[in-house]
C-alpha positions in Angstrom: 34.7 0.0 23.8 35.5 -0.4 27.5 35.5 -4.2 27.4 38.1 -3.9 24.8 40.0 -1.4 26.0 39.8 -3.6 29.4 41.7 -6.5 27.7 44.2 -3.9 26.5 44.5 -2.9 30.0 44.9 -6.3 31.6 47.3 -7.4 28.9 49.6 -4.2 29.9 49.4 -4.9 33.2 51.1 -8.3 32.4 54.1 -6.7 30.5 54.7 -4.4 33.2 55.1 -7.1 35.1 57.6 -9.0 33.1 59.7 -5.9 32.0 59.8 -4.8 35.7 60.9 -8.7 36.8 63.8 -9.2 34.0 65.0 -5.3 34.4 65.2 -6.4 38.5 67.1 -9.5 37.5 69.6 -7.7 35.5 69.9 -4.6 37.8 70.9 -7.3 40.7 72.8 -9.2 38.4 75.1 -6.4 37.2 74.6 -3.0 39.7 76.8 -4.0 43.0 76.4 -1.3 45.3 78.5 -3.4 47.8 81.8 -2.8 45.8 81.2 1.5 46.0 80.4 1.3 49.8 83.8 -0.3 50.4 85.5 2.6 48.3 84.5 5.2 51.2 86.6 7.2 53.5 87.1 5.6 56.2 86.8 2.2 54.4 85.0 -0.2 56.5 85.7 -3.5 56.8 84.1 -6.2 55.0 82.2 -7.4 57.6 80.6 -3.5 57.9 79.7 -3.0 54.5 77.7 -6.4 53.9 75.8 -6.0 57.1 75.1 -2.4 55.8 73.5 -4.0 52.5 71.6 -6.6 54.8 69.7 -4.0 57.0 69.0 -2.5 53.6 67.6 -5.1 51.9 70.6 -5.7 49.8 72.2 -8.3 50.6 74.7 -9.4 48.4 75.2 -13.0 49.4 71.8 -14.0 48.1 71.1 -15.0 45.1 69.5 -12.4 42.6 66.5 -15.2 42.9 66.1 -15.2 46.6 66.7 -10.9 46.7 64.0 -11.0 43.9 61.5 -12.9 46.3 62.2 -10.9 48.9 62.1 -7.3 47.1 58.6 -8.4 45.4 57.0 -9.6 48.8 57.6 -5.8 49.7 56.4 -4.3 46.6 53.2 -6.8 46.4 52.6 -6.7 50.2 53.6 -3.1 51.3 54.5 -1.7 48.6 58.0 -1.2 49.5 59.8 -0.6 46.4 62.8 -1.0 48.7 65.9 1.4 49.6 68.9 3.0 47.8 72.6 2.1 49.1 72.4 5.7 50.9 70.2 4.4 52.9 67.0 6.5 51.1 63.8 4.9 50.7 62.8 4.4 46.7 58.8 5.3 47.9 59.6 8.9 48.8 62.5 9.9 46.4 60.3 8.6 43.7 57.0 10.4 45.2 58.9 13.7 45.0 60.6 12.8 41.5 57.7 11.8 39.5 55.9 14.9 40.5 58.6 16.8 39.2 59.0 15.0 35.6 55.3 15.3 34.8 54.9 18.8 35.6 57.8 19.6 33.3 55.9 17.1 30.6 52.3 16.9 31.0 52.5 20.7 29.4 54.8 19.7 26.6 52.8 16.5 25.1 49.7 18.2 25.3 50.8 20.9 23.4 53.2 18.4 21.3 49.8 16.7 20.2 47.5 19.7 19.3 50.4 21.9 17.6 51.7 19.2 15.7 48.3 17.8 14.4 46.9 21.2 13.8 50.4 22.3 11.6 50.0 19.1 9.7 46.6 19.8 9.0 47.4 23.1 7.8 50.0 22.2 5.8 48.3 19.6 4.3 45.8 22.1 2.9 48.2 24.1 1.6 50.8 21.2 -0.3 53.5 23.1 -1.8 52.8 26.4 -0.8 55.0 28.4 1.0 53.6 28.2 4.5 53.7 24.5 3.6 57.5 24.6 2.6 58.7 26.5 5.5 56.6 24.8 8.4 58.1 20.9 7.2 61.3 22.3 6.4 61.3 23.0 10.1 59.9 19.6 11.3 62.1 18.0 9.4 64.9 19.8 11.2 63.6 19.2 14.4 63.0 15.8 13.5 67.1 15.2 12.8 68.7 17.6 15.0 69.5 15.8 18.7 67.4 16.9 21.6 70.0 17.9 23.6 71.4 20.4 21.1 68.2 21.6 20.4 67.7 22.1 24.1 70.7 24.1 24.4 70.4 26.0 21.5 66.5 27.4 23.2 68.9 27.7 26.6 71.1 29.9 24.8 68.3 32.3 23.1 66.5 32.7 26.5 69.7 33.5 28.2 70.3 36.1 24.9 66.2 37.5 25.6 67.4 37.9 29.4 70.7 40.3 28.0 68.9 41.7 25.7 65.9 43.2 27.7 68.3 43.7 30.3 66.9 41.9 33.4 66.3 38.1 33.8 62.9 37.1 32.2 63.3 33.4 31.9 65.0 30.6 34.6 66.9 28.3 32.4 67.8 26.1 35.4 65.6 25.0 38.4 62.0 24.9 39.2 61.6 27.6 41.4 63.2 30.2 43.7 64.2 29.1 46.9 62.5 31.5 49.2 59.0 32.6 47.5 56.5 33.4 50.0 53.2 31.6 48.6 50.9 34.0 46.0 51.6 36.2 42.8 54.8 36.4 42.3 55.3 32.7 43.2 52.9 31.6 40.2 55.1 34.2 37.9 58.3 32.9 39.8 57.0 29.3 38.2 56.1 30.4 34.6 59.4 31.4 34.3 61.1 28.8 35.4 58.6 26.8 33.6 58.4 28.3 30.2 61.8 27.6 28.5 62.1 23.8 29.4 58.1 23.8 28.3 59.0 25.5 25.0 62.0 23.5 24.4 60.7 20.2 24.2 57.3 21.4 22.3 59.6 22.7 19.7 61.4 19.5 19.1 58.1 17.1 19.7 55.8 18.4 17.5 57.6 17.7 14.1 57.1 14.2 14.0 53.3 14.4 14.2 53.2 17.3 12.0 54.8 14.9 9.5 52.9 12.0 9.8 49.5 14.2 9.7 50.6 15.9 6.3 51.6 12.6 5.0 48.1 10.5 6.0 45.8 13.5 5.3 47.8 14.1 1.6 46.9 10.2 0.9 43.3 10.3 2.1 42.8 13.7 0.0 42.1 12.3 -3.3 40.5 9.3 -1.8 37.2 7.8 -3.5 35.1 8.8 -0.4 36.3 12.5 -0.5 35.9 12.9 -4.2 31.9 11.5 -3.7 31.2 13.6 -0.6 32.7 17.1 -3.0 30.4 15.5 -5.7 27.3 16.1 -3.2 28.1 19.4 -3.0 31.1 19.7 0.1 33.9 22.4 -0.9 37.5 20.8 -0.4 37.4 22.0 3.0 34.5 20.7 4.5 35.5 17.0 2.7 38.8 17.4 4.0 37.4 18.3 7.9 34.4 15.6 8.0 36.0 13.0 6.1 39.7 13.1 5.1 41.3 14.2 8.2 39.2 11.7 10.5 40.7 8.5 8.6 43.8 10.2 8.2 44.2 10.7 12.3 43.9 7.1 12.4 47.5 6.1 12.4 48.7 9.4 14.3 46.2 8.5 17.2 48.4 4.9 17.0 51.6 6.3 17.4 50.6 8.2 20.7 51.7 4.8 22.1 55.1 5.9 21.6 55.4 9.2 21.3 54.8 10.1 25.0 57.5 7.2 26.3 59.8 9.2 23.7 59.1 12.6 25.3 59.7 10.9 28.6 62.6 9.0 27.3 64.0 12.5 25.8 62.9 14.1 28.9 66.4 12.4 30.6 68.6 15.1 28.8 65.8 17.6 29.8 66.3 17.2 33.1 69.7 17.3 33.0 70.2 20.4 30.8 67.6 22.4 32.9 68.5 20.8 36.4 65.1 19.2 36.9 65.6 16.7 39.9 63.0 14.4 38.3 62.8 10.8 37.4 65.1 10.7 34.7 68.0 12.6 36.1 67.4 10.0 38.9 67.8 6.8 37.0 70.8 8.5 35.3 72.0 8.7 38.9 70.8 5.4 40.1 72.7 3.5 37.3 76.3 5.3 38.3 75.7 5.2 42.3 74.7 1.0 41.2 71.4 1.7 43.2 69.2 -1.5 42.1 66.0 -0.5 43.5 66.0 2.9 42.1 67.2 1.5 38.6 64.2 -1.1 38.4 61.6 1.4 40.0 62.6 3.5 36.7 62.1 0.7 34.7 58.8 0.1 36.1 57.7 3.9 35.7 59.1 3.8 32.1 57.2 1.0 31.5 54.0 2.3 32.9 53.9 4.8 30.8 54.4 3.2 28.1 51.4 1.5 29.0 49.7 4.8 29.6 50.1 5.8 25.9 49.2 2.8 24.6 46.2 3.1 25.9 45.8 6.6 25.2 45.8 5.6 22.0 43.5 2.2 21.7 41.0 5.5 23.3 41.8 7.4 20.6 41.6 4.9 18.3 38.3 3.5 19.1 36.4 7.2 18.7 37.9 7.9 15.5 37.6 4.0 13.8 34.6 2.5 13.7 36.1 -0.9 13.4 37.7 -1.4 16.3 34.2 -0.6 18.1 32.9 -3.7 15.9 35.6 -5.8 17.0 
């Protein structure tokens, strides 16, 4: 398994690479931060503004080739990821922002994953019956209904649980209090601030997988296998647990590989609607202030993990089908 998942590993590495290179190539090619540092107040002369972008690495009269070769020397030598127009380094900004994105999502998938499977296990048991009917009624909902509506709509109930109670309960912007001296009430100070972006995107994940598990387990139900293990004596259950729901988890374990880039890729609006300064309100930002470094430093954290979750779910793949160990 580790040899295998070794080559999948390598073979990510490789597609990192090339996403990264052709994202730089067209951030260079079409992000010219030169032509918003001349709109400034003062406006500097011409002469200013491109030996501005040459102390930052940005040197608009090279060719995207040569400012390629240059910016991956840094990356591979120091690992300089470079500098935005504002003169910020991409290392530090993205240090702070990455931290910030998967604290806000490393609690959501996890729950994503184990709500969603466990609902569309349940449901499964119970085809047609009214805990059945309500529960994919509502994953199908999530499933159509855009993010950030959804997002809003949770905004809007824990601003209407604040009113109601009388006394705020729930943040529904930032990450923390400015101001909390370290201890009790800065871990409650967090929860809150925590729980209704947490909740939000849980609430709109899970569907999908709670689909697809209902779906696969319903198909594998009836299956030859499950009807001879109930024919040694198994009640439905206990085929359905040991037998059924392992081959059934076989193609959800697959799609890990992209859901989590989706949460993360959903997590943009996220960020935005609950004022998270993480990575994807950044690249939102790099994009408009034509910051090239910060645009293709994204692109290279979207398309890690992307790898991430691909490899996730080779792992998960592996313990639950016995064929890929034989390959």
């Amino acid at each position: 398994m580790l040899k295998y998942l070794a080559k999948r590993g390598i073979t990510y590495v490789f597609m990192i690479f090339l996403t990264t290179s052709a994202g730089y190539f067209l951030a260079v090619s079409s992000l010219k931060p030169a032509l918003l540092e001349q709109e400034r107040i003062p406006r500097p002369t011409p002469e200013q503004v491109a030996n501005s972008m040459r102390l930052k690495g940005l040197d608009p009269d090279l060719s995207p080739w040569e400012r390629y070769v240059q910016w991956l020397t840094g990356v591979v030598t120091r690992w300089d990821w470079g500098r935005s127009p504002n003169g910020a380094y991409i290392n530090a900004e993205f240090g702070d922002r990455v931290w910030i994105s998967t604290r806000l999502f490393l609690a959501s998938i996890i729950l994503t994953l184990i709500i969603g499977v466990a609902l569309g296990v349940y449901s499964a048991a119970r085809q047609y019956k009214f805990q059945d009917r309500v529960i994919t009624s509502y994953s199908y909902l999530a499933y159509i209904v855009p993010a950030p509506i959804a997002y809003f709509l949770v905004q809007l109930g824990a601003i209407n649980i604040n009113e109601t109670v009388g006394q705020r309960i729930f943040f529904v912007t930032g990450i923390s209090t400015p101001g909390m001296e370290p201890g009790w009430a800065q871990v409650v100070d967090m929860a809150a601030h925590y729980a209704v972006p947490t909740v939000a995107i849980t609430l709109v994940g899970w569907g999908a997988y709670q689909i697809a598990q209902r779906q696969y387990l319903l198909d594998n139900v009836n299956a030859d296998f499950v009807r001879t293990a109930r024919a040694k004596g198994l009640s439905r259950n206990q085929a359905i647990a040991r037998h059924a729901l392992r081959v059934s988890f076989i193609p959800v374990a697959q799609s890990i590989a992209f859901t989590i880039p989706a949460i993360f890729a959903g997590g943009f609006f996220a960020e935005k609607i609950f004022a998270w300064p993480g990575v994807g309100s950044w690249s939102i930002d790099a994009i408009s202030l034509q910051d090239v470094n910060a645009a293709t430093a994204t692109l290279a954290y979207g398309s890690v993990i992307f790898a991430l979750g691909a490899i996730l779910a080779d792992f998960a793949t592996t313990l639950v089908d016995p064929r890929v160990r034989v390959q």
